[in-house]
N, CA, C, O and CB atoms as a CASP TS submission, in Angstrom:
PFRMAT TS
TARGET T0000
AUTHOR 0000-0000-0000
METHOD Language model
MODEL 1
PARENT N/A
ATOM      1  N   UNK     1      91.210 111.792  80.160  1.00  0.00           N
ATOM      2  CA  UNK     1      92.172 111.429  81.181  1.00  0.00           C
ATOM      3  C   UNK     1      91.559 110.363  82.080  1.00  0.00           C
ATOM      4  O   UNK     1      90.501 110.598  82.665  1.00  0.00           O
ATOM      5  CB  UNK     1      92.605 112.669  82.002  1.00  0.00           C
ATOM      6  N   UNK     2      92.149 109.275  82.201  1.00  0.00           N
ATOM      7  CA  UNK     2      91.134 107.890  82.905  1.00  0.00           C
ATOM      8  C   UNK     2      91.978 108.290  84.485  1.00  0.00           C
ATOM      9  O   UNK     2      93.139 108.678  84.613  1.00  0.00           O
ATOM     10  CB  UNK     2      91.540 105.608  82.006  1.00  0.00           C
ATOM     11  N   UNK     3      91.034 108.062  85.478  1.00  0.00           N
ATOM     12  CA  UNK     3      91.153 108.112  86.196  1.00  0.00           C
ATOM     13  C   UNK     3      91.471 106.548  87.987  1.00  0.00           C
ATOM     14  O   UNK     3      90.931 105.495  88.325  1.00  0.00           O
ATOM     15  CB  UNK     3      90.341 108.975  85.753  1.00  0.00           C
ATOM     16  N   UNK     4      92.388 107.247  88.406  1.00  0.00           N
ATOM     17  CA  UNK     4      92.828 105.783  89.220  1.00  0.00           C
ATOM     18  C   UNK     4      93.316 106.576  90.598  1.00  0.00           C
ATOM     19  O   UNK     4      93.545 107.786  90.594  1.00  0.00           O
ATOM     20  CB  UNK     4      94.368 104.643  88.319  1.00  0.00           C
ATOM     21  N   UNK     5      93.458 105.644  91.907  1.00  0.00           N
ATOM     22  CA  UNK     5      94.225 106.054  93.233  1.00  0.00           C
ATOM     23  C   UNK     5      93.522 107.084  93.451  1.00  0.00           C
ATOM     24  O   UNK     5      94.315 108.025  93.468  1.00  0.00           O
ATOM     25  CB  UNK     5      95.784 106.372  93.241  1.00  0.00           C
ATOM     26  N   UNK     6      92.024 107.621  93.710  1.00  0.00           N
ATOM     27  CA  UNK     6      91.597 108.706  94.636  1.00  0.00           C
ATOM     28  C   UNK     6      91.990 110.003  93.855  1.00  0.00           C
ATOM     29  O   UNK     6      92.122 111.044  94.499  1.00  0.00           O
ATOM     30  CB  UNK     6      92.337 108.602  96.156  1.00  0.00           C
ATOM     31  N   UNK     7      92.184 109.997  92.489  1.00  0.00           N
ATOM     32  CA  UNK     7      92.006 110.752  91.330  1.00  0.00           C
ATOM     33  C   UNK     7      90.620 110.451  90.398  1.00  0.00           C
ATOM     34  O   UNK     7      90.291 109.441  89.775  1.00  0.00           O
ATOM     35  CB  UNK     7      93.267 110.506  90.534  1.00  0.00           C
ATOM     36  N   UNK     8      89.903 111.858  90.586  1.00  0.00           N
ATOM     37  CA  UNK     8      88.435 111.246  90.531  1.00  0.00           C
ATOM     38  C   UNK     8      87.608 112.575  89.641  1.00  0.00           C
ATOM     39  O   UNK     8      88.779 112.948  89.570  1.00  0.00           O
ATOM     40  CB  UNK     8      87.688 110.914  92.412  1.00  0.00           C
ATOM     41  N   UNK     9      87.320 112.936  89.391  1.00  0.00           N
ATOM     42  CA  UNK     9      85.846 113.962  88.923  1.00  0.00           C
ATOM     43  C   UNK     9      85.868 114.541  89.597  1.00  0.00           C
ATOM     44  O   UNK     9      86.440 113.888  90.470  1.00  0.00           O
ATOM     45  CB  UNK     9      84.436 113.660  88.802  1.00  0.00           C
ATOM     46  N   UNK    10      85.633 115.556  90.035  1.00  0.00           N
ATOM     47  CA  UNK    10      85.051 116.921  91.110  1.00  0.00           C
ATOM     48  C   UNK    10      83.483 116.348  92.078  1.00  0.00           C
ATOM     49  O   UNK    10      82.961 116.302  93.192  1.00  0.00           O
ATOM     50  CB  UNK    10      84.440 118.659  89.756  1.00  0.00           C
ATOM     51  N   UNK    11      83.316 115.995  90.582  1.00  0.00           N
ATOM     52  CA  UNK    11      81.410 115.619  90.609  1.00  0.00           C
ATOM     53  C   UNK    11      81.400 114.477  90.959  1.00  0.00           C
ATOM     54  O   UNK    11      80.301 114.082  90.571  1.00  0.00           O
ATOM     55  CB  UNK    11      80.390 115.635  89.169  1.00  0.00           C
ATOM     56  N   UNK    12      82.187 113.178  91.728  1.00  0.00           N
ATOM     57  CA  UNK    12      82.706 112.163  92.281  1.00  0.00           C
ATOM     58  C   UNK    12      82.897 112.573  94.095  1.00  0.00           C
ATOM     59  O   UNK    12      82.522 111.975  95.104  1.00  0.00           O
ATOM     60  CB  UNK    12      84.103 111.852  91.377  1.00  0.00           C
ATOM     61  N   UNK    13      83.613 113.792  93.902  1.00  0.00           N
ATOM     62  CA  UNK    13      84.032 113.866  95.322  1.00  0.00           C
ATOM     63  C   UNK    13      82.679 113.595  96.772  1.00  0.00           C
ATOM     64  O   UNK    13      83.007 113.655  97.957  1.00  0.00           O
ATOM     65  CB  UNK    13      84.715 115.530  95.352  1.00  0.00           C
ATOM     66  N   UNK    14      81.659 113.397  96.450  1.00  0.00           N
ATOM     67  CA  UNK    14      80.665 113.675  97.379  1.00  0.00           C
ATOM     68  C   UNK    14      80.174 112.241  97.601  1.00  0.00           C
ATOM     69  O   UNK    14      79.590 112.021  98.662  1.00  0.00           O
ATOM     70  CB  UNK    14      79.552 114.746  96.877  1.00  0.00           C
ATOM     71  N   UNK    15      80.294 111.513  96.968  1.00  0.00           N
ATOM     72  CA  UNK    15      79.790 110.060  96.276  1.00  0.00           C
ATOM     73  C   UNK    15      79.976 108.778  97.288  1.00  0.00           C
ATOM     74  O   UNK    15      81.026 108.135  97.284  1.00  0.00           O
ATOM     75  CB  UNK    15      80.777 109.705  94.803  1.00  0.00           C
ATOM     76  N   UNK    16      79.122 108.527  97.963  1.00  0.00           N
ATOM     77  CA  UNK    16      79.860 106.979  98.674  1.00  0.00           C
ATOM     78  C   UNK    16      80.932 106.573  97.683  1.00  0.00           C
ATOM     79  O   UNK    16      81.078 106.929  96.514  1.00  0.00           O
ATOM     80  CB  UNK    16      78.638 105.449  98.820  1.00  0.00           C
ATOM     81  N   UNK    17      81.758 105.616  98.542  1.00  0.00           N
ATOM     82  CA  UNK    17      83.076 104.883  98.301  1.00  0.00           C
ATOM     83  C   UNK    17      82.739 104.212  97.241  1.00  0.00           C
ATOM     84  O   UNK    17      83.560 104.159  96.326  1.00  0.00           O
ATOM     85  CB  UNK    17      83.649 103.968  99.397  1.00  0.00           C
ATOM     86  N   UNK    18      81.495 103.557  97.106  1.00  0.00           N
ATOM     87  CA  UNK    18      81.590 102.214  96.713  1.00  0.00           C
ATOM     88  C   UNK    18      80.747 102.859  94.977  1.00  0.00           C
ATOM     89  O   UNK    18      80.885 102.313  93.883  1.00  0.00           O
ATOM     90  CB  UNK    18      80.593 100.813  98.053  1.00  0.00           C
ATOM     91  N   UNK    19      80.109 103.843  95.214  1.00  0.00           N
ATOM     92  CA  UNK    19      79.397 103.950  94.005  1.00  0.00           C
ATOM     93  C   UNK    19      80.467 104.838  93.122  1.00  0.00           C
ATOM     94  O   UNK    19      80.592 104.500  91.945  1.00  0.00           O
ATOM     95  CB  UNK    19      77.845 104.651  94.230  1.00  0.00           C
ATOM     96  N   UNK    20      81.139 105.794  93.535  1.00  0.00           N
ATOM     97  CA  UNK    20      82.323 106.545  92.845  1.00  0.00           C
ATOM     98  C   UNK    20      83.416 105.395  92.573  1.00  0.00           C
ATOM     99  O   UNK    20      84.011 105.579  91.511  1.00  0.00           O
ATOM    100  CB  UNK    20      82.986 107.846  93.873  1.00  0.00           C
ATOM    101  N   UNK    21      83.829 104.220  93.305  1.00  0.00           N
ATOM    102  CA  UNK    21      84.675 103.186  92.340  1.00  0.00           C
ATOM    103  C   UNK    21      83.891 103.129  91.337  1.00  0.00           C
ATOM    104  O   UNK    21      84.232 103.626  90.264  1.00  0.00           O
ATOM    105  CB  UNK    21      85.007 101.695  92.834  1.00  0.00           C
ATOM    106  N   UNK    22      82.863 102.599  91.478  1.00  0.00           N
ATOM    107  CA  UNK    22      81.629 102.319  89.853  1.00  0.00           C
ATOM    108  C   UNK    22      81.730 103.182  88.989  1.00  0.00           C
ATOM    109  O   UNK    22      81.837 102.924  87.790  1.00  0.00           O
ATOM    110  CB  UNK    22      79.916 102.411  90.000  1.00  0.00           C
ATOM    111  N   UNK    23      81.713 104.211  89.430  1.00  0.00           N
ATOM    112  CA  UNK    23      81.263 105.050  88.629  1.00  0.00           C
ATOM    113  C   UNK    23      82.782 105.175  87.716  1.00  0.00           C
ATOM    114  O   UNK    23      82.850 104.981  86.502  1.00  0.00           O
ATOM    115  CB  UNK    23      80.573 106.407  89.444  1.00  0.00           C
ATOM    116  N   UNK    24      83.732 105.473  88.437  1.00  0.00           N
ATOM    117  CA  UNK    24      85.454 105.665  87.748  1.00  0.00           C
ATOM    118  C   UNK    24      85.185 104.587  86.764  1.00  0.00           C
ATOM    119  O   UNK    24      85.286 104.999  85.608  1.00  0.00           O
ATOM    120  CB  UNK    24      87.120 105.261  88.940  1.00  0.00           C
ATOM    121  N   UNK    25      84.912 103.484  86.854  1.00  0.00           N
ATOM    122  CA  UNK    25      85.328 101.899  86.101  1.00  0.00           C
ATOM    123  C   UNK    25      84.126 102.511  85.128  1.00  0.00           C
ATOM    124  O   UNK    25      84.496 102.771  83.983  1.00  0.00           O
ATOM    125  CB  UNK    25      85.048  99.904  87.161  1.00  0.00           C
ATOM    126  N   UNK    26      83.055 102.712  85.371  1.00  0.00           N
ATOM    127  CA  UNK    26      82.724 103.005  84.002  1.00  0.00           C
ATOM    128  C   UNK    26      82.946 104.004  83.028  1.00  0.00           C
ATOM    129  O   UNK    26      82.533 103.878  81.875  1.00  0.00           O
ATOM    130  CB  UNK    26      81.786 102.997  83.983  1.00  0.00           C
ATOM    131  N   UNK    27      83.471 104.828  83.360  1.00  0.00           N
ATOM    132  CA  UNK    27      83.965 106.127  83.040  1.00  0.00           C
ATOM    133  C   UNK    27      84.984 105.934  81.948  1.00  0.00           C
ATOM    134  O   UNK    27      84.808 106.104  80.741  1.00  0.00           O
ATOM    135  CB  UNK    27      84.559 106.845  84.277  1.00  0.00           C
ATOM    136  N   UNK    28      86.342 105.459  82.722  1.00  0.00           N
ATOM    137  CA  UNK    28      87.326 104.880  82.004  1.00  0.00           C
ATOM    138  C   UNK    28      86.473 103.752  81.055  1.00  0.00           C
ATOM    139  O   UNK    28      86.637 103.695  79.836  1.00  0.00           O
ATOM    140  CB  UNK    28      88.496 104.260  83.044  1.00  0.00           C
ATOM    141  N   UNK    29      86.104 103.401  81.348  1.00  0.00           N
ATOM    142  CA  UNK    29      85.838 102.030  79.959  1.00  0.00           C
ATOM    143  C   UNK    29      85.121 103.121  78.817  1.00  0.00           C
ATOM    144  O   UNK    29      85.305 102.861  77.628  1.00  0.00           O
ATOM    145  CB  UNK    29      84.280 100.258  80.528  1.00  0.00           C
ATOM    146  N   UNK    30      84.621 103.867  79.041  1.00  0.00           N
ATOM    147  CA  UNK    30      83.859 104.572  78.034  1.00  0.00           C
ATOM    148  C   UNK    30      85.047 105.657  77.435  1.00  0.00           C
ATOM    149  O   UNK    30      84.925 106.016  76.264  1.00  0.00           O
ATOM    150  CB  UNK    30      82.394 105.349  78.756  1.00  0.00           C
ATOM    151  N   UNK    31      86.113 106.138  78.188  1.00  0.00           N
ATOM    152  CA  UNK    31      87.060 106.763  77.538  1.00  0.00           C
ATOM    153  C   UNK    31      87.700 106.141  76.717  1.00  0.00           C
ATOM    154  O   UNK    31      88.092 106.675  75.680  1.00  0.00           O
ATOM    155  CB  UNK    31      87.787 107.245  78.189  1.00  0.00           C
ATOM    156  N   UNK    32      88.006 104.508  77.104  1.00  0.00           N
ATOM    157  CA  UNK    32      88.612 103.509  76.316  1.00  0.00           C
ATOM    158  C   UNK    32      88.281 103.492  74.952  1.00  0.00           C
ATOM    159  O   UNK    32      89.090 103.340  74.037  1.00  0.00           O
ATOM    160  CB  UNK    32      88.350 102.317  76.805  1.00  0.00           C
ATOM    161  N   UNK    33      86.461 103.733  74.786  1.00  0.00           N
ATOM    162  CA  UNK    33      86.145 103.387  73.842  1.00  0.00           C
ATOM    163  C   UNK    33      85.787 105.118  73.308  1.00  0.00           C
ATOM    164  O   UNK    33      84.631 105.303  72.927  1.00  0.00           O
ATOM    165  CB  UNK    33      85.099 102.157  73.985  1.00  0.00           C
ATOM    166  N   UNK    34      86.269 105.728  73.296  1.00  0.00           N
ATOM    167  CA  UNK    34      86.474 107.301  72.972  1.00  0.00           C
ATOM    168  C   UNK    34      85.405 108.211  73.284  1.00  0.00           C
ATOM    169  O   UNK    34      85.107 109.231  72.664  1.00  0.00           O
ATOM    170  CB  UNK    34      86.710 107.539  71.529  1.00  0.00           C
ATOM    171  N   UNK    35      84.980 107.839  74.086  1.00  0.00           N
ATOM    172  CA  UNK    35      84.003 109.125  74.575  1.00  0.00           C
ATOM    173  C   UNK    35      84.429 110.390  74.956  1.00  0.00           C
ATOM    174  O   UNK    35      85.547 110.467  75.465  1.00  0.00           O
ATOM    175  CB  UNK    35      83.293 108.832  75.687  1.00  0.00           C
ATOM    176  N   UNK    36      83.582 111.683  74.774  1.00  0.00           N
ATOM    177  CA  UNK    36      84.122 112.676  75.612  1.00  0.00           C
ATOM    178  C   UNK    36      84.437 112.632  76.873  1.00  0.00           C
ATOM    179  O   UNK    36      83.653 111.909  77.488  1.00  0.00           O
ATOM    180  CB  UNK    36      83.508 113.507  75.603  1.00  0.00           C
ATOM    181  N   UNK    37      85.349 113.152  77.603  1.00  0.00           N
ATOM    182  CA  UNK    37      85.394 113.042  79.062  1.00  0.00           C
ATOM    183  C   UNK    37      84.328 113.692  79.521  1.00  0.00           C
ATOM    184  O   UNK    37      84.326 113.382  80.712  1.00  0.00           O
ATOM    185  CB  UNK    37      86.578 113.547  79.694  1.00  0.00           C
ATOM    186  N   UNK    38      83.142 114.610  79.283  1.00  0.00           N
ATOM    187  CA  UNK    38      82.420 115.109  79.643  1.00  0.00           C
ATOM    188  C   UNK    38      81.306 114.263  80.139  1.00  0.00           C
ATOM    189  O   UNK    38      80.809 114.282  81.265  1.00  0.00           O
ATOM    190  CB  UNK    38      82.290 115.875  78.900  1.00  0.00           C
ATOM    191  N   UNK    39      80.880 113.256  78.771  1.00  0.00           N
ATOM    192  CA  UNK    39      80.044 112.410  78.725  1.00  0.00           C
ATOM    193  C   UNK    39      80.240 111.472  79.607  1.00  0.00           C
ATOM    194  O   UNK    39      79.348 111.077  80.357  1.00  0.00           O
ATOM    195  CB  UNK    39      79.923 112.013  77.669  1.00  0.00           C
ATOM    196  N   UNK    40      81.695 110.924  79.602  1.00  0.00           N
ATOM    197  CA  UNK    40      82.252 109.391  80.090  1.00  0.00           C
ATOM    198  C   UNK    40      82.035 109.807  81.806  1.00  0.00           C
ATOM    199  O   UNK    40      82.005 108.831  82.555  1.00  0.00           O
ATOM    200  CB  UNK    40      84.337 108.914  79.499  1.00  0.00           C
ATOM    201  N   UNK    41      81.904 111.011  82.376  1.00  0.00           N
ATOM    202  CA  UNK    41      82.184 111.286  83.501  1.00  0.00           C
ATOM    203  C   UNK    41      80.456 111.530  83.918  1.00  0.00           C
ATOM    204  O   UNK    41      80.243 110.341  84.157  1.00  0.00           O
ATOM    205  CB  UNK    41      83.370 112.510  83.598  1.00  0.00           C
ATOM    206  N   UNK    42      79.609 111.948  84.077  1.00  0.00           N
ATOM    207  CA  UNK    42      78.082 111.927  83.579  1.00  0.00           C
ATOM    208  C   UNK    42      77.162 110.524  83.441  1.00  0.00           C
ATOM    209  O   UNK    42      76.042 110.422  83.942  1.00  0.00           O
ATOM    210  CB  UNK    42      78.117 112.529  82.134  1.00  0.00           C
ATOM    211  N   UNK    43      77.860 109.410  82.640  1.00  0.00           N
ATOM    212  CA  UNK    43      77.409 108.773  82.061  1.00  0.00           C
ATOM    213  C   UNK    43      78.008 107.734  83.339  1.00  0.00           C
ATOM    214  O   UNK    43      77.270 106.894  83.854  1.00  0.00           O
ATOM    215  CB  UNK    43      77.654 108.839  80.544  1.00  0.00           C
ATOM    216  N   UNK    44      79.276 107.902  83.713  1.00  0.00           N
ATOM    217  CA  UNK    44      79.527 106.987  84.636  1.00  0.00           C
ATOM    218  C   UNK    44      78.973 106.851  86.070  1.00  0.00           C
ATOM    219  O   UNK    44      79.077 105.804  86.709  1.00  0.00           O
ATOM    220  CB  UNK    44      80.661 107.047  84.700  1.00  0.00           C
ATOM    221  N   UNK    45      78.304 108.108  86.600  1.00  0.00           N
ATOM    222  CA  UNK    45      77.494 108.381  87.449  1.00  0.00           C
ATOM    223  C   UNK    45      76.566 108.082  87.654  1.00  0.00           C
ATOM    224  O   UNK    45      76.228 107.676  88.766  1.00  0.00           O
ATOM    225  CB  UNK    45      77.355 109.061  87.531  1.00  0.00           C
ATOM    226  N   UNK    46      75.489 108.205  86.244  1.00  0.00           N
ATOM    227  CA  UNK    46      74.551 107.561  86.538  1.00  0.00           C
ATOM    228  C   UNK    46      74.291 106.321  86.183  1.00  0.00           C
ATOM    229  O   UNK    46      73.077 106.129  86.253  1.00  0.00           O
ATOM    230  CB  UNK    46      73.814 108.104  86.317  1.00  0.00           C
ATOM    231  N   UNK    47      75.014 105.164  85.750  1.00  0.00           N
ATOM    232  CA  UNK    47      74.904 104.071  85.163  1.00  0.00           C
ATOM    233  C   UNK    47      75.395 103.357  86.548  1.00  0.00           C
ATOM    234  O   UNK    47      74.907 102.271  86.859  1.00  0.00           O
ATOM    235  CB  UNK    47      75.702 103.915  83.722  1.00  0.00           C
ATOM    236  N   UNK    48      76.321 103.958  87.326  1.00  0.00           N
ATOM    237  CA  UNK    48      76.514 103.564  88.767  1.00  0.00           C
ATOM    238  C   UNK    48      75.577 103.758  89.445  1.00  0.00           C
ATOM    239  O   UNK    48      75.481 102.811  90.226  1.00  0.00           O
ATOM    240  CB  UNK    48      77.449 104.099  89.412  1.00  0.00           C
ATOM    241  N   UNK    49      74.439 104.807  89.669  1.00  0.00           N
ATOM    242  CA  UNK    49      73.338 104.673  90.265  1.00  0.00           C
ATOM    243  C   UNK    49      72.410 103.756  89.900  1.00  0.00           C
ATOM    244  O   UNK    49      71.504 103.337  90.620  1.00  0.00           O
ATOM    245  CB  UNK    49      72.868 105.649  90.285  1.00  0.00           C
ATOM    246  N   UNK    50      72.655 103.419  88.682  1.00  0.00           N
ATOM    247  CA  UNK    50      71.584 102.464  88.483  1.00  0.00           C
ATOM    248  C   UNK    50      71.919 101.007  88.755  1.00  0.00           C
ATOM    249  O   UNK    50      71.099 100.110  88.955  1.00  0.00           O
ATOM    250  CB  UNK    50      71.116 102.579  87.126  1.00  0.00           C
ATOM    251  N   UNK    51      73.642 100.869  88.728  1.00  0.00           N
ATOM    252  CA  UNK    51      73.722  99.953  89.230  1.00  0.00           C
ATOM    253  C   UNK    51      73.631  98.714  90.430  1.00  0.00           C
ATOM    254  O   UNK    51      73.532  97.490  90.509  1.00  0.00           O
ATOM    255  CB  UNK    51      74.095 100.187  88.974  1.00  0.00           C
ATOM    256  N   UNK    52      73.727  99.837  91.232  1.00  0.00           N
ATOM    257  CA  UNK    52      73.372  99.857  92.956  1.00  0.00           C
ATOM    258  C   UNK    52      71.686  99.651  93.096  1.00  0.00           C
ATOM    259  O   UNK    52      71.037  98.886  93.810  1.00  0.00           O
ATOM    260  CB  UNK    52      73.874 101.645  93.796  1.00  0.00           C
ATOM    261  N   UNK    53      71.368 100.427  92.338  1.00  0.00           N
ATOM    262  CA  UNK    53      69.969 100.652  92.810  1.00  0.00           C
ATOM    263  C   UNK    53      69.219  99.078  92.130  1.00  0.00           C
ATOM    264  O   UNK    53      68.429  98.387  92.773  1.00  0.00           O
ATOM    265  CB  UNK    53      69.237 102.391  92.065  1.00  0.00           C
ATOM    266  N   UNK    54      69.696  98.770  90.721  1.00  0.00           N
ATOM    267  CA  UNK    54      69.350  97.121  90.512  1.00  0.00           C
ATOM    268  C   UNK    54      69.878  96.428  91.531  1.00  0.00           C
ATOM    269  O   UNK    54      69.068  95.668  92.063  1.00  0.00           O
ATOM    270  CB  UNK    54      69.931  96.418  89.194  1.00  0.00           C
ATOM    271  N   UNK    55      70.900  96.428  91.961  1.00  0.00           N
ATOM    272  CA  UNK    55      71.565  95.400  92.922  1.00  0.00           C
ATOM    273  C   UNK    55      70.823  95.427  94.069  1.00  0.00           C
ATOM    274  O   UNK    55      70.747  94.374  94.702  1.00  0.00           O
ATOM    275  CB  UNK    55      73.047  95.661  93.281  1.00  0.00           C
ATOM    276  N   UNK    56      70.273  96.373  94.468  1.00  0.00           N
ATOM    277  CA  UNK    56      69.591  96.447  95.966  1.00  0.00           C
ATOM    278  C   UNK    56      68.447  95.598  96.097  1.00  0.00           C
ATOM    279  O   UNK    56      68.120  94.836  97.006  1.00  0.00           O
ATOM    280  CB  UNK    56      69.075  97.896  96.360  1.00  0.00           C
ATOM    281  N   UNK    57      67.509  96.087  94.210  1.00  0.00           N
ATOM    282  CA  UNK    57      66.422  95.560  94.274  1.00  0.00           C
ATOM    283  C   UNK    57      66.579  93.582  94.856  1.00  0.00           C
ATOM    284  O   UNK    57      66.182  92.914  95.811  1.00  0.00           O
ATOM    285  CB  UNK    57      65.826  95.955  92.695  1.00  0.00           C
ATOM    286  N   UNK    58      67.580  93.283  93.292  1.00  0.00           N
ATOM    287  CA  UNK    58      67.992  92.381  93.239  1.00  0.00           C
ATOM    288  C   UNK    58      67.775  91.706  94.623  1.00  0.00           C
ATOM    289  O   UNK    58      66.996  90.760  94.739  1.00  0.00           O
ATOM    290  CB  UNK    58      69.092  92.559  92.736  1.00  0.00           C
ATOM    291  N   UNK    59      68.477  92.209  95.670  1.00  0.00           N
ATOM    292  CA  UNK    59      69.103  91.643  96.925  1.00  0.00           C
ATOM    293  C   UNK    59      67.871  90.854  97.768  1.00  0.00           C
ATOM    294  O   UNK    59      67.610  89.758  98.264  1.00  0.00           O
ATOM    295  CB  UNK    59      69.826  92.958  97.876  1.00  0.00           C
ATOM    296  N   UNK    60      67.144  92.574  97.520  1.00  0.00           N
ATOM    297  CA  UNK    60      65.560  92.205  98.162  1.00  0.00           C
ATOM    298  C   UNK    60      64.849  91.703  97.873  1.00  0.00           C
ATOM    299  O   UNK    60      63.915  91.377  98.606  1.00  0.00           O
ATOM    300  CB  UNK    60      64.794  92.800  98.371  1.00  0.00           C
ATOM    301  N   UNK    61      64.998  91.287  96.201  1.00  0.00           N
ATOM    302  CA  UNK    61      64.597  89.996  96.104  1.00  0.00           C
ATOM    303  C   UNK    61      64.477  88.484  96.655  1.00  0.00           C
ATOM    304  O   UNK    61      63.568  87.665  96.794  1.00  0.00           O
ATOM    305  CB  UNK    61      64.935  89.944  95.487  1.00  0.00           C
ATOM    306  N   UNK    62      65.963  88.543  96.915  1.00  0.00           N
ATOM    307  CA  UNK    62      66.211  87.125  96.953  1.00  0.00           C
ATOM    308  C   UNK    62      66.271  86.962  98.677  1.00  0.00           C
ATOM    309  O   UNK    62      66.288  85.909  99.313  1.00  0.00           O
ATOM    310  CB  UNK    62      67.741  86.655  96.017  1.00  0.00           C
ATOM    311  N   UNK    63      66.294  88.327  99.185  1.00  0.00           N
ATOM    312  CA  UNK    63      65.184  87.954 100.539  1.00  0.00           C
ATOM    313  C   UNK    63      64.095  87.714 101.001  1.00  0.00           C
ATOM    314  O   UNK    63      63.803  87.445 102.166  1.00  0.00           O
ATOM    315  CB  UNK    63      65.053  88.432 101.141  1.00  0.00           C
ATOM    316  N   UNK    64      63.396  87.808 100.034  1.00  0.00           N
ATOM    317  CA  UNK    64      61.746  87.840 100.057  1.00  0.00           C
ATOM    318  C   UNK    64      61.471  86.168  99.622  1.00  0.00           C
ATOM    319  O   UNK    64      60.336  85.770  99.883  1.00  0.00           O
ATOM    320  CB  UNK    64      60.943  89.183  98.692  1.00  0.00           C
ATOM    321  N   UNK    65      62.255  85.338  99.093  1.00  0.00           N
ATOM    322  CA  UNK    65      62.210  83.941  98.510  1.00  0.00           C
ATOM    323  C   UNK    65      62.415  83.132  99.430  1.00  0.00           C
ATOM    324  O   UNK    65      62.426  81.923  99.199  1.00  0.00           O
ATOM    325  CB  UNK    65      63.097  83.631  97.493  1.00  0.00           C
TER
END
């Protein structure tokens, strides 16, 4: 079931704003491509943490230059 509008995971509900959008968008793309919802929901969590967490580095990178 792909999820949209503040229809979300359980395991979403606790999540900053910005990393639970991430996390939904990857979720759904992985249902797209037939994953379990178990997995797609799991998998979208932490691939959103990692996303943020590159981006941060990223950031502080290009403050340090």
């Amino acid at each position: 079931m792909p999820w949209y509008n503040g229809n979300y995971p359980p395991s979403y509900k606790n999540q900053p704003v910005n990393l639970r959008e991430k996390a939904v968008e990857i979720a759904n793309a992985l249902l797209e491509d037939g994953a379990d919802e178990g997995v797609a929901i799991a998998t979208g969590l932490k691939q959103a943490r990692l996303f943020f967490k590159d981006k941060e580095k990223r950031d502080s990178d290009k403050e340090s230059l």
